[in-house]
C-alpha positions as CSV (number, residue, x, y, z in Angstrom):
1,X,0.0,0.0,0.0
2,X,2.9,2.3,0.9
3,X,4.2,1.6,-2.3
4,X,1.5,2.3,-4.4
5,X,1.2,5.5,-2.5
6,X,4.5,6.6,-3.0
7,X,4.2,5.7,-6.8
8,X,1.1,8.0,-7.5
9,X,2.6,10.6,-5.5
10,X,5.7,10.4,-8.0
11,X,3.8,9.8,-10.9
12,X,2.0,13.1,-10.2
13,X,5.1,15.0,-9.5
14,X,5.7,14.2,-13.0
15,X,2.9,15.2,-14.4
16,X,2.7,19.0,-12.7
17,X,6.2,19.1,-13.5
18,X,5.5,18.4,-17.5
19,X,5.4,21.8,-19.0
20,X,2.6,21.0,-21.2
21,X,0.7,20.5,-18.1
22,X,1.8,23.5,-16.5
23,X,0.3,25.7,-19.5
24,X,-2.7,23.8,-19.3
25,X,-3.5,24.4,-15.9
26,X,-2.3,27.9,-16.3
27,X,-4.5,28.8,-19.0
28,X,-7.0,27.0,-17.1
29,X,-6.7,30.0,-14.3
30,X,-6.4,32.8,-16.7
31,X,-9.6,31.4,-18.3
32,X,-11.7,31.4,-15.0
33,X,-10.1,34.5,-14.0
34,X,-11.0,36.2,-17.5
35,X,-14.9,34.9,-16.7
36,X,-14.9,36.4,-13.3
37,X,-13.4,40.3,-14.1
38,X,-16.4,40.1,-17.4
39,X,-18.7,38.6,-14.9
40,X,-17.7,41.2,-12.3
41,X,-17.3,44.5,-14.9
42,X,-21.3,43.4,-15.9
43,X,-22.8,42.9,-12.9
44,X,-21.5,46.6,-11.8
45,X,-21.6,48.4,-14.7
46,X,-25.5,46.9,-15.2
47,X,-26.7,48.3,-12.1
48,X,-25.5,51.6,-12.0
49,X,-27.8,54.3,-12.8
50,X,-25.1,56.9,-14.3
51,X,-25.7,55.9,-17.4
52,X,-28.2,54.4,-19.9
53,X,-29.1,51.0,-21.0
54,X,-27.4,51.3,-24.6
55,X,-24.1,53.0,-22.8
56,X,-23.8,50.0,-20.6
57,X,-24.1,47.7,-23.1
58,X,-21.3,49.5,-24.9
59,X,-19.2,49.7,-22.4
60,X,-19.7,45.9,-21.1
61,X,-18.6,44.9,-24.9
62,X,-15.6,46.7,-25.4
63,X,-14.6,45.6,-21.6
64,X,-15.0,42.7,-22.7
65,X,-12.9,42.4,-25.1
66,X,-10.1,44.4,-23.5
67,X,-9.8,41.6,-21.0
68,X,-10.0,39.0,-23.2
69,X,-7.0,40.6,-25.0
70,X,-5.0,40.6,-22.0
71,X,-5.8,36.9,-20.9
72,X,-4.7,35.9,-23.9
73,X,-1.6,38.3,-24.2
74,X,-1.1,37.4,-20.9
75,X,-1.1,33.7,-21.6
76,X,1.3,33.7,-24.0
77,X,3.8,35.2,-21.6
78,X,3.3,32.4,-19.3
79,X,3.7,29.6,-21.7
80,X,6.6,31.0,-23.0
81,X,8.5,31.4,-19.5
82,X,7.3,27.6,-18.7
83,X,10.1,27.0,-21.7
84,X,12.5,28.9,-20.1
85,X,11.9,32.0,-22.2
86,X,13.1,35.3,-20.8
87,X,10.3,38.1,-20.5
88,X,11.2,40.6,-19.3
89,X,14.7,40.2,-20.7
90,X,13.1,40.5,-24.1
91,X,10.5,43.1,-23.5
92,X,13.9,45.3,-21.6
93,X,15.7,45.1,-24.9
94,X,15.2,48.3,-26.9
95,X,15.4,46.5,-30.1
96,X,13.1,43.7,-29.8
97,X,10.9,46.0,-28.5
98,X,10.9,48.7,-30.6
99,X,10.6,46.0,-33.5
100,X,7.4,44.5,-31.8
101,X,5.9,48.4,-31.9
102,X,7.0,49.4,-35.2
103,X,5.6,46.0,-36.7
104,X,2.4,45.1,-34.7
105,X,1.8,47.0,-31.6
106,X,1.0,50.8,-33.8
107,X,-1.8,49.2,-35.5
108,X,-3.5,47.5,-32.7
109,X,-2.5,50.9,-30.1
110,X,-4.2,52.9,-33.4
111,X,-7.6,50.5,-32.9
112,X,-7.8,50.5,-29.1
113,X,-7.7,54.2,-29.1
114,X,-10.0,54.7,-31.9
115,X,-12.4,52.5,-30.4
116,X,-12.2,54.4,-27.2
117,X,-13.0,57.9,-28.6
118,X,-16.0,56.1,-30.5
119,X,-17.7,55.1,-27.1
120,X,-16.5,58.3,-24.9
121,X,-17.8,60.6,-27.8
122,X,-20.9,58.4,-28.3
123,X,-20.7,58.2,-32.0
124,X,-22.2,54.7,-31.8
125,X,-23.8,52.2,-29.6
126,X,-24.6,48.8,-29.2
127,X,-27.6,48.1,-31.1
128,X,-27.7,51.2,-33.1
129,X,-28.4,51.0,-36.6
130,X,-25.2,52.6,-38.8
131,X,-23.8,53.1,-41.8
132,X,-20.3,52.8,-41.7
133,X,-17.5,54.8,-44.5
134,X,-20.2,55.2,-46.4
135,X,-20.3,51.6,-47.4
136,X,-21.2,49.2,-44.5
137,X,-25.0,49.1,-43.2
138,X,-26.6,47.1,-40.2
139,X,-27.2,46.6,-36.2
140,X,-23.9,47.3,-34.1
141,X,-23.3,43.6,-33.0
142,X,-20.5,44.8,-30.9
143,X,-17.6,47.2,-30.2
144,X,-14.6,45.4,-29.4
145,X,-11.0,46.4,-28.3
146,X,-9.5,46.1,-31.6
147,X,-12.9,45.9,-34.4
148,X,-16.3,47.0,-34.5
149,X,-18.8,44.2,-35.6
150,X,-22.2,45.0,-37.8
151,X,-24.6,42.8,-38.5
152,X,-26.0,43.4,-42.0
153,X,-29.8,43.2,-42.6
154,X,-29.1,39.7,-44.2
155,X,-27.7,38.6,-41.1
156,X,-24.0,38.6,-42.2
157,X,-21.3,39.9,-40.1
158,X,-19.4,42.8,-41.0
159,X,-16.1,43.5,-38.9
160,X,-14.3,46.9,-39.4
161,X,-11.2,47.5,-37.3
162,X,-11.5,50.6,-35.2
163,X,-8.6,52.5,-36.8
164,X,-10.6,52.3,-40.1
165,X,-13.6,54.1,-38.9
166,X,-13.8,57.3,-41.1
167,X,-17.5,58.5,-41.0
168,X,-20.4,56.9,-38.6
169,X,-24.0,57.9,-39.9
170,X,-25.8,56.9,-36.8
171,X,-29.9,56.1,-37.4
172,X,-30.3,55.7,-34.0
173,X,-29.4,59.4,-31.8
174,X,-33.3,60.3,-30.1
175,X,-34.4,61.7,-33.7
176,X,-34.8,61.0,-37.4
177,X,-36.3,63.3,-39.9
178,X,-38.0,61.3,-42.9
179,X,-37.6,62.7,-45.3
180,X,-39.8,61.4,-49.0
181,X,-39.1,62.7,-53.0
182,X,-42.2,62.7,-55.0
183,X,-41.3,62.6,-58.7
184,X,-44.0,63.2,-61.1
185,X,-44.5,63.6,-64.6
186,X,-43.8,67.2,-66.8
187,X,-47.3,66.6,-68.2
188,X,-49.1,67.0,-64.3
189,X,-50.5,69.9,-63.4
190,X,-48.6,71.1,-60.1
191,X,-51.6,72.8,-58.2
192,X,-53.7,69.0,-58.6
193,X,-50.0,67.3,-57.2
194,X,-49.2,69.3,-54.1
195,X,-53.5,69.1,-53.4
196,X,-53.1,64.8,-53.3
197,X,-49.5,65.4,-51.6
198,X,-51.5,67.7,-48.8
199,X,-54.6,65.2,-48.4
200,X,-51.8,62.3,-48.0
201,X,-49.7,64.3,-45.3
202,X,-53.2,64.7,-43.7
203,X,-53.4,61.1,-43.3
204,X,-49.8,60.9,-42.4
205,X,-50.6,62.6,-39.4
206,X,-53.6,61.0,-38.6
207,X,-52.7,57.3,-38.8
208,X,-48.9,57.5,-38.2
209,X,-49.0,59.5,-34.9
210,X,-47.4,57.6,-32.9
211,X,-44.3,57.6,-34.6
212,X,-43.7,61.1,-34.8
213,X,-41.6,62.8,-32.3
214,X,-43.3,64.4,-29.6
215,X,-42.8,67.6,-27.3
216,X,-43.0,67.6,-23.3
217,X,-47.1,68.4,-24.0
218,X,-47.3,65.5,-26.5
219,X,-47.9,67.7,-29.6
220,X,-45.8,66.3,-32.5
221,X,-42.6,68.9,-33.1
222,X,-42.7,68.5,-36.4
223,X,-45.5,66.6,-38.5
224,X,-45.5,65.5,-41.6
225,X,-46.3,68.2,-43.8
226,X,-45.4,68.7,-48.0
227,X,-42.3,71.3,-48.1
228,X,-43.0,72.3,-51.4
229,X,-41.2,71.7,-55.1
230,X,-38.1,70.2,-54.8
231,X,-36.6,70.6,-58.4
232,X,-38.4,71.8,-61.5
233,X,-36.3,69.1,-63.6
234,X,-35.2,65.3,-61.4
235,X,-32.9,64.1,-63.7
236,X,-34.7,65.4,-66.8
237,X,-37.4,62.7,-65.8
238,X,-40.5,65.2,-63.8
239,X,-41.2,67.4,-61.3
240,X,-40.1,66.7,-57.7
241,X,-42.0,67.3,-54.2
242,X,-40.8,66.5,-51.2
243,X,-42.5,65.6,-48.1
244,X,-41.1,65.5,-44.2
245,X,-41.6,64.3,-40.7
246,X,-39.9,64.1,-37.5
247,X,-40.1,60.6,-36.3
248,X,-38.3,58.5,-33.2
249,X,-35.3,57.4,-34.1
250,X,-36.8,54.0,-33.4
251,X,-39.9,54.3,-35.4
252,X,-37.4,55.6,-38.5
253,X,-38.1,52.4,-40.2
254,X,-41.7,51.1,-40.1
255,X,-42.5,54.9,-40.4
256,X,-40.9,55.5,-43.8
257,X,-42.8,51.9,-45.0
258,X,-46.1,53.1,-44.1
259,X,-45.7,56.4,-45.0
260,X,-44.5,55.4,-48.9
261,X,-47.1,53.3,-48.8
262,X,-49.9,55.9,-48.3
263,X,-48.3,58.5,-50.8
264,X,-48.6,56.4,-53.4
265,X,-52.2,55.0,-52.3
266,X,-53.1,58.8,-52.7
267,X,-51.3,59.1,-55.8
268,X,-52.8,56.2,-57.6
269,X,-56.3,57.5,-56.2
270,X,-56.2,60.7,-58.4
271,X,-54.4,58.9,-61.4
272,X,-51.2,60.7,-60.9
273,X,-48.6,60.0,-63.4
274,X,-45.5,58.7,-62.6
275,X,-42.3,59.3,-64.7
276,X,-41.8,57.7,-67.8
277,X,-38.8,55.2,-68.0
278,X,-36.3,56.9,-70.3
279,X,-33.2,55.1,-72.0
280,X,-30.7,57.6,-72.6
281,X,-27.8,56.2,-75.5
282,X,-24.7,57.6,-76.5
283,X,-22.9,56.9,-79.8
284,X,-19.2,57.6,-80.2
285,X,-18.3,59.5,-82.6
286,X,-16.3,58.2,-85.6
287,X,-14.0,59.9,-87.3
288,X,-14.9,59.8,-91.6
């Protein structure tokens, strides 16, 4: 019995003393301590009442992901001092580490940063709708330490590192004014157009209500109402009217739906005609 003791006990020295083991059991801490500070960062920053839902959320994501960077940088340090693997000695010397800053380290300090302004200034939240350079559109998935993730309106995933963010066209900031083009044809008599286009804002306000914006009495600050004539000639194809609304930022959406939807019941009502498709061809000139 004293024998078979004394084996497991040396068995298991080996074991705890196999490096493998000893970066398995280390990453095994780092992992439960990485759970506990997310665990710990949500649980406070969720229950405070210094700021709103959508900031928390914001916040919590890109916390988040900060810590997760450092348990894994922090990892990596660790397994490579189980192989005998000098740290500090290699993060003292000026060269390796000016190397590591001029090669990696400027990009990813250029993405935390960026991604820090972009939640202190509130240019974006967590599930705010965007547009992103101009070119990428959908929900804000999450904003992480080094890339902010959108999630398109077909469900795909966009990821945009921090440091790229140029222009942010936020859909989501308390207010959204919609804003519709009405584009008839030449051959319509303007006084009969803006009559329908008034008669369909009147509707507008009457069964889209709840979707405009609102003032501390509950009066709407700015109903939908027909602005006037945008352009005499749209694109050498009519006349253009234009009509507008101040809506909830989260009511942006089903709002401008509905609201097409009427003006062009109205329009269709009073046999209102609609631009002619035009095909416009060029011919290149030969020389005779």
């Amino acid at each position: 019995m004293d024998f078979s003791w004394q084996r497991f006990l040396e068995i298991m020295t080996l074991i705890f003393e196999n490096n493998l083991t000893k970066i398995a059991i280390g990453g095994l801490v780092i992992l439960i301590l990485v759970a506990l500070l997310q665990r710990l960062v949500r649980s406070i920053l969720s229950r405070t009442t210094l700021i709103d839902g959508k900031e928390s959320t914001t916040i919590i994501s890109l916390s988040h992901s900060i810590i997760k960077y450092i348990g894994s940088i922090g990892f990596i340090f660790y397994a490579l001092s189980v192989f005998g693997l000098d740290i500090g000695g290699m993060l003292a010397g000026a060269g390796v580490l000016g190397i590591v800053i001029g090669f990696g380290a400027q990009s990813l300090v250029q993405d935390l940063l960026a991604g820090l302004f972009i939640v202190y200034e509130k240019q974006l939240q967590k599930g705010d709708w965007v547009i992103v350079n101009q070119q990428y559109e959908g929900l804000v998935e999450e904003v992480g330490f080094r890339v902010l993730k959108i999630r398109a309106w077909s469900g795909t995933i966009i990821s945009v590192n921090n440091g790229q963010v140029q222009t942010i066209e936020n859909f989501n900031r308390e207010k959204m004014r919609l804003i519709e083009t009405i584009t008839t044809s030449f051959y319509e008599d303007p006084s009969k157009v803006m009559r329908v286009l008034e008669d369909a804002c009147a509707e507008l306000n009457q069964r889209l209500s709840e979707y405009l914006k609102k003032d501390l009495s509950g009066d709407p600050i700015e109903p939908f109402k027909l602005i006037g004539m945008g352009s005499l000639n749209d694109h050498y194809h009519g006349y253009n009217y234009i009509i507008t609304g101040l809506c909830q930022d989260l009511t942006f959406f089903p709002a401008s739906r509905e609201a097409r939807t009427i003006i062009a019941q109205h329009l269709y009502k009073h046999d209102i005609q609609m631009p002619e498709q035009q095909i416009i061809t060029r011919h290149k000139e030969t020389n005779n």
